[in-house]
C-alpha positions in Angstrom: 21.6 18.2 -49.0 22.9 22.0 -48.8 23.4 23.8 -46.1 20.6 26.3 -47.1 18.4 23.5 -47.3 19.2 22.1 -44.1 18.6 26.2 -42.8 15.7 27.2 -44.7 12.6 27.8 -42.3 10.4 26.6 -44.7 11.6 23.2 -45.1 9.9 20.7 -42.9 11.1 19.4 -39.6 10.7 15.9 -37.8 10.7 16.6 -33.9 12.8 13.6 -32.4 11.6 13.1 -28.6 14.4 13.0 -25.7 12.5 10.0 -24.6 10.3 7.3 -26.8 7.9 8.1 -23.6 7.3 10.3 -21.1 7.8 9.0 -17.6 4.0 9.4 -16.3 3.3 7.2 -19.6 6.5 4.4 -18.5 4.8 4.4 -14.8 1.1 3.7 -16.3 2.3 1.1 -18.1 4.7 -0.5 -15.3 3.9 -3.8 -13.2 3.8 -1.7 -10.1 0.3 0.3 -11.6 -0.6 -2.8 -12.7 -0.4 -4.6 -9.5 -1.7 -2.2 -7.6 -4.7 -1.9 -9.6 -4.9 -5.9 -8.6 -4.5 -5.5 -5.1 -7.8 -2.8 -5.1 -10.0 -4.7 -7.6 -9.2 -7.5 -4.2 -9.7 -5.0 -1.5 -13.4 -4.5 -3.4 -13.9 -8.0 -3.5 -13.1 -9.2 0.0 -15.5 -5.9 0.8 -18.4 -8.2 -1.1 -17.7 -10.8 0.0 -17.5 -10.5 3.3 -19.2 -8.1 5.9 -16.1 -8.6 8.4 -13.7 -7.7 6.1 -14.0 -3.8 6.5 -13.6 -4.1 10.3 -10.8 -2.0 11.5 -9.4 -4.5 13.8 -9.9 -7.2 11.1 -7.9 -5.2 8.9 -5.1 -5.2 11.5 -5.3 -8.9 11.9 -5.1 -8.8 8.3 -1.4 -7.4 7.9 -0.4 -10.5 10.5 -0.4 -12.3 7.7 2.3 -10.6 5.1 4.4 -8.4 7.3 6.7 -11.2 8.8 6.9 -12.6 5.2 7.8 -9.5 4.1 10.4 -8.4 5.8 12.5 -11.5 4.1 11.1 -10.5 1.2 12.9 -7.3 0.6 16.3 -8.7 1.5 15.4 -11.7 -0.7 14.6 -9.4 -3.5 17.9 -7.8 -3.5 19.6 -11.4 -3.5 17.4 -12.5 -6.7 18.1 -8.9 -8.4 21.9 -9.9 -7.8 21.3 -13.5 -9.4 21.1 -15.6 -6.2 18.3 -17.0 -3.7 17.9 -18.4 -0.5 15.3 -21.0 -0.3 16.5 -21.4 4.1 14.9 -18.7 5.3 11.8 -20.8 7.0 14.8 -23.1 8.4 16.8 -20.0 9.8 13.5 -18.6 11.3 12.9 -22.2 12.8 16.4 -22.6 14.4 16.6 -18.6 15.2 13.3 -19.8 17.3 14.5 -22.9 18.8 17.6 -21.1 20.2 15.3 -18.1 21.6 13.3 -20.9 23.4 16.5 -22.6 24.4 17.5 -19.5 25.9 14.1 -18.5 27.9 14.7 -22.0 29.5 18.2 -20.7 30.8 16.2 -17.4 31.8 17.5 -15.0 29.4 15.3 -11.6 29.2 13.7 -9.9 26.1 17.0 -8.3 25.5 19.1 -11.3 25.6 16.3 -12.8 23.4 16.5 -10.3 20.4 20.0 -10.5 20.3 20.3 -14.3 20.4 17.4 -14.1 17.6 20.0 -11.8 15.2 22.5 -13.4 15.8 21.3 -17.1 14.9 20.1 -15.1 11.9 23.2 -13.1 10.9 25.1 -16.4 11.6 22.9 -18.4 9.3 23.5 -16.2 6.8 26.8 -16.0 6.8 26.9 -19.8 6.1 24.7 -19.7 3.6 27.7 -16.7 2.3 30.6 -18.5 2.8 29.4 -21.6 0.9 28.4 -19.4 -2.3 30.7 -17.3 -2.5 33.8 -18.6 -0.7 33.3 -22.3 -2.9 31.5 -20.5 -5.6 28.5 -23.6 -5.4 25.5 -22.7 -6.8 23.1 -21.1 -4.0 19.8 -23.0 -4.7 22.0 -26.5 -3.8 23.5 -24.5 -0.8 20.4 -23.0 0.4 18.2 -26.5 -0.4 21.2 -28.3 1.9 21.2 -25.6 4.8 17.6 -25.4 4.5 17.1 -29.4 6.2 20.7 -28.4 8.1 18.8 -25.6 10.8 15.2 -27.1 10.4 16.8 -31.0 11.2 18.8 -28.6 14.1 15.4 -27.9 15.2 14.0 -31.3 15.5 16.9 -32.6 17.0 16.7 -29.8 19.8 13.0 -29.9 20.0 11.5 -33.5 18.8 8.0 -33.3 19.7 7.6 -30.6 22.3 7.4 -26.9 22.4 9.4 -23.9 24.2 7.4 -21.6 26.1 7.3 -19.1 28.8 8.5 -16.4 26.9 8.3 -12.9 28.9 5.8 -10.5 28.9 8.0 -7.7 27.2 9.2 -10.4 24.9 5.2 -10.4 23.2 5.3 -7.1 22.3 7.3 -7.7 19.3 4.6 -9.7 18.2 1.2 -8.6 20.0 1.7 -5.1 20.1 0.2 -2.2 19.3 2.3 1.2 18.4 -1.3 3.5 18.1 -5.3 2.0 18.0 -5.0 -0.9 15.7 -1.8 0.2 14.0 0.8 -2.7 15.2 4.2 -2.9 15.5 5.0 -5.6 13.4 3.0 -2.4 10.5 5.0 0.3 11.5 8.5 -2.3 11.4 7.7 -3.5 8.0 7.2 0.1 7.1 10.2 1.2 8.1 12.2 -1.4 6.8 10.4 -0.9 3.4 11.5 2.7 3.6 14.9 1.5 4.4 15.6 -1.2 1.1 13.9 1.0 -0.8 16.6 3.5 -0.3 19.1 1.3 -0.4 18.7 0.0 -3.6 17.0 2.5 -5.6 19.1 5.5 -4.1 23.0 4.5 -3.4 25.7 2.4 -4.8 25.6 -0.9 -3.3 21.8 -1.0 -4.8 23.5 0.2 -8.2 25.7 -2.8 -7.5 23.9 -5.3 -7.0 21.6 -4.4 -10.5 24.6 -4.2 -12.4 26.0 -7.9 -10.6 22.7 -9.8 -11.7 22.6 -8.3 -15.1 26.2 -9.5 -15.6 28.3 -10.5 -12.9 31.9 -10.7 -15.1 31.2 -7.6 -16.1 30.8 -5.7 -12.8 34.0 -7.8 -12.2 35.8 -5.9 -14.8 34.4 -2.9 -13.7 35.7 -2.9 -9.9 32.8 -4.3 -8.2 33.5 -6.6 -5.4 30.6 -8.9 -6.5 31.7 -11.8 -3.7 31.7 -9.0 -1.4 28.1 -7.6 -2.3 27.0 -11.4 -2.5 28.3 -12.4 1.2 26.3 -9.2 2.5 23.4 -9.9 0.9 23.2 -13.7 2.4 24.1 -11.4 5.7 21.3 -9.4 5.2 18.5 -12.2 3.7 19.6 -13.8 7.8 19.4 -10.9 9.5 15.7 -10.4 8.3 15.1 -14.2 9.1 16.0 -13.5 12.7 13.8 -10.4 12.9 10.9 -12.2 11.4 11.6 -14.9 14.0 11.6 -12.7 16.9 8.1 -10.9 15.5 7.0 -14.9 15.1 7.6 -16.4 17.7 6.4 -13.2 20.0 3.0 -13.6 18.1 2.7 -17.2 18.6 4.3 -16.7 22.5 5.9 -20.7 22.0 8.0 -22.3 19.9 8.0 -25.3 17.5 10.4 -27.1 15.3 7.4 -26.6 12.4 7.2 -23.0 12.7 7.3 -21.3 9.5 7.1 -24.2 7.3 6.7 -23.8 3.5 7.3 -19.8 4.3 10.3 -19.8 1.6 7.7 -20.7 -1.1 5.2 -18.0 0.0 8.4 -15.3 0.0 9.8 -15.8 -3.3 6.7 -16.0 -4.3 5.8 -12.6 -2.7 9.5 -11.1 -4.6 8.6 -12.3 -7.9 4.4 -11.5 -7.8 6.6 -8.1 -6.6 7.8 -7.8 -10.3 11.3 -8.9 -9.4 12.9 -11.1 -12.3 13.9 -14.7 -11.5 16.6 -14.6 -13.7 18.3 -11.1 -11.8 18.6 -7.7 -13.1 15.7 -5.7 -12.3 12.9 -5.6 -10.0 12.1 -2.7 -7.0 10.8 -2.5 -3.5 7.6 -0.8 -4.2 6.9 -3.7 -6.3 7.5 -6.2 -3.2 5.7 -3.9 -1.0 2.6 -3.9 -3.1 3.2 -7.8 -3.9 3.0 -8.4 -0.4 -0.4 -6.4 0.5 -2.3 -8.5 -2.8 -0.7 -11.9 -0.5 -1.9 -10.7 2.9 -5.5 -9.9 0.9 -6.1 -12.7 -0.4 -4.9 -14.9 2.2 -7.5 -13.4 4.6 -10.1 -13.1 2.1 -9.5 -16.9 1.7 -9.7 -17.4 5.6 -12.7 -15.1 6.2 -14.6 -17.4 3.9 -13.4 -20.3 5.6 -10.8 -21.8 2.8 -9.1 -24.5 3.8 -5.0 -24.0 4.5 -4.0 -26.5 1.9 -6.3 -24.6 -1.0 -4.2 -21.4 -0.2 -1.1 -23.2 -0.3 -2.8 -24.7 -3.8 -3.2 -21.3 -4.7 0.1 -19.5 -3.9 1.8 -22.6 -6.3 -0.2 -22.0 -9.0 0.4 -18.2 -8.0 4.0 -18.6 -8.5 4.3 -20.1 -11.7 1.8 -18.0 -13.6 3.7 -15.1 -12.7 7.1 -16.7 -13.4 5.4 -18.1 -16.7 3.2 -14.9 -17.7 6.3 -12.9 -19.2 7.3 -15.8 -21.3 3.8 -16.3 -22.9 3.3 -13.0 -23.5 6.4 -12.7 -25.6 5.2 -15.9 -27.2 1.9 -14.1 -27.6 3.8 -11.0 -29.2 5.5 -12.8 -32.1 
């Protein structure tokens, strides 16, 4: 072709996008939209189906049943993204509990408590760390091993009876109320949402824990501590374990070597329904955050119509694998 071809006005032209589609187009289409158009078509439903569901202080009772759960679940989604999992956390929060209660018994205070709470969390964690990434074993074994370690801790602590006697102060972290029925249990998973959400969608580490799960040699070759990252994100999966212990056991005001069993199911559950893949590489916070409200409604729907516990647990297993299985058919579907 000549050049006065390719400069002749009158000659056609193709115009070749910057992008195949715009960004308001990409976010219509994403799993967030998609999920959150879920979680209203439930907030209707549970209005129908129910005339207690729109009660403000039913409402409020109604984030008691994802905001513990979800503060795991955005340091567990960062540990999937990264290729790793941590199926302990329900075991940490047990033992984090058991030594809180251990402690009230020796008189500690509410500040004493907290900290002995983080710190059984953080140090849980950093088990969990060392195992993976100082022996390199694979984390599900680790995590499945640790996981009847600090719950088997419990029992042995524990047996059959129950700490109690927890101070006044101590409740707040789980009974209290920051404004009219907002709680602060709300305005902490907020906050932390706020937090993970800028860390991994708005600095480095978060840009390296993407590029670790996508391919973990390769963000080796490219100068990324990747057993570093790894180690702080076990720190940080226990450090949220703790927290959600000290919010648990302050709602509950005792503790029980059975407290928060089968939680790890309901979390990693609540990261992938978030849009987070199994397999590493992507996922985002909004996702979890939304993921999380469509758990808490229909887990209260469920309880407002007086299903039993062991249907909802039905329910979050067959939950779990249709979303882990829905990506595969649909490619099936496509071909």
């Amino acid at each position: 072709m000549s050049d006065a071809t390719l400069t002749d006005p009158a000659t056609p032209r193709r115009h070749l996008p910057d992008r195949l589609q715009s960004r308001s187009a990409r976010l219509l289409k994403s799993w967030e939209v998609l999920l959150l158009g879920v979680a209203v078509a439930i907030f209707v439903a549970n209005s129908l189906a129910s005339p207690y569901f729109l009660n403000a202080w039913n409402l409020s009772d109604a984030t008691f049943n994802f905001t513990e759960k979800a503060m795991i679940a955005f340091a567990m989604a960062l540990l999937i993204i990264s290729g790793e999992i941590d199926l302990s956390v329900a075991s940490i929060i047990a033992l984090a509990s058991t030594a809180m209660g251990f402690a009230v018994q020796m008189g500690a205070g509410t500040p004493e408590l907290v900290l002995i709470g983080l710190a059984t969390g953080l140090a849980c964690g950093a088990i969990n760390g060392a195992l993976v990434t100082g022996l390199g074993l694979p984390s599900i074994v680790v995590t499945i091993g640790t996981m009847s370690l600090f719950r088997g801790i419990s029992y042995i602590v524990l047996g059959d009876q129950a700490f109690r006697g927890y101070p006044a102060a101590f409740s707040y972290f789980g009974q209290g109320y920051v404004l009219w029925v907002i709680s602060f249990e709300l305005v902490l998973f907020a906050v932390l949402a706020v937090l993970y959400g800028i860390l991994l969608h708005r600095t480095n580490f978060g840009r390296m824990v993407y590029a670790i799960g996508n391919n973990a040699t390769a963000a080796t070759f490219s100068g990324i501590r990747v057993g570093k990252v790894k180690f702080t994100l076990f720190l940080l999966t226990g450090l949220m374990s703790g927290i959600a212990a000290i919010c648990l056991t302050a709602r509950l005001g005792s503790t029980r070597p059975s407290i928060g069993t089968g939680w790890e199911l309901e979390v990693v559950t609540m990261v992938v329904l978030g849009g987070v893949s199994i397999l590493g590489g992507s996922g985002t916070i909004p996702g979890v955050v939304i993921a999380a409200f469509v758990m808490g409604l229909v887990t209260f729907g469920l309880g407002l119509l007086n299903v039993p516990g062991i249907v909802m647990s039905i329910f979050i297993g067959l939950l779990l694998i249709g979303v882990i299985a829905l990506p595969r058919l649909w490619a099936m579907w496509r071909r």
